[in-house]
C-alpha positions, 0 to 999 in steps of 0.5 A: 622896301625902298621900291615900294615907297619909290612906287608909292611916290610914283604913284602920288606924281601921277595924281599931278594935272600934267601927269593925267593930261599926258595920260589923258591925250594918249587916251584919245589918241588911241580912241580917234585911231579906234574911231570912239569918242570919248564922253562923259557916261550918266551919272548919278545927280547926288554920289552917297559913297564918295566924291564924283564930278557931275555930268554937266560940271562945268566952271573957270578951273575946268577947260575940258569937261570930259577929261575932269570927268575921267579924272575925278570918276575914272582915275583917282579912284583907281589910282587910290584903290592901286595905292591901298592895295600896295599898302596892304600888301607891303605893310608894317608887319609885311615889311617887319617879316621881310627885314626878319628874313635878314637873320637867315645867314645866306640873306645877311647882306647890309646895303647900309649896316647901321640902318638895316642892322637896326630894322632887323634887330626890331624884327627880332624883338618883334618875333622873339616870343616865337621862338625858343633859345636853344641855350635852354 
């Protein structure tokens, strides 16, 4: 399960400036090679569900109008909606029945026995209800 959270924290540097710039330059590289241009679509005057850049933001902070435009409306929500999806996906019980399927004898192997030992015996407590004892 650590390469999900590697993912996770990938994903967290990409919501850097630099990250999205770089991002953003090969964006428009690819669109002058396609002879598009990029600008900011219409947008609403006042957004009800969720934070977004108007499209005459303008100010000190923001150098480029279109690429804060993307940025806020674009990327982050995108990004955002890739992080919950991973979250969901591998969440606490998601990674609960994983370290559980340790206890099968052909996937017992321990990368670090302390710790992997620890999460499977709380998987086994977890599920014990679920299974009957064989000894009664």
């Amino acid at each position: 399960m650590s390469g999900v959270d590697g993912m996770l924290e990938a994903l967290d540097s990409l919501r850097e400036s630099e990250q999205f710039s770089k991002i953003f330059d090969e964006a428009i590289a690819v669109a002058d090679m396609l002879e598009i241009t990029l600008d900011k679509r219409r947008t609403a005057s006042r957004s009800v569900y969720r934070a977004a850049a108007s499209a005459t933001q303008s100010g000190p902070d923001v150098s480029d109008p279109v690429e804060h435009f993307y940025r806020i409306n674009v990327f982050f929500p995108a990004l955002d909606e890739i992080r919950q999806d991973i979250r969901l996906r591998f969440g606490q019980k998601q990674q609960q029945a994983v370290y559980f399927s340790r206890a099968v004898p052909a996937f017992m192997q321990f990368d670090d026995p302390v710790g992997d030992w620890t999460k499977l015996e709380k998987a086994i407590s977890v599920y014990r209800d679920s299974f009957s004892d064989p000894a009664e």
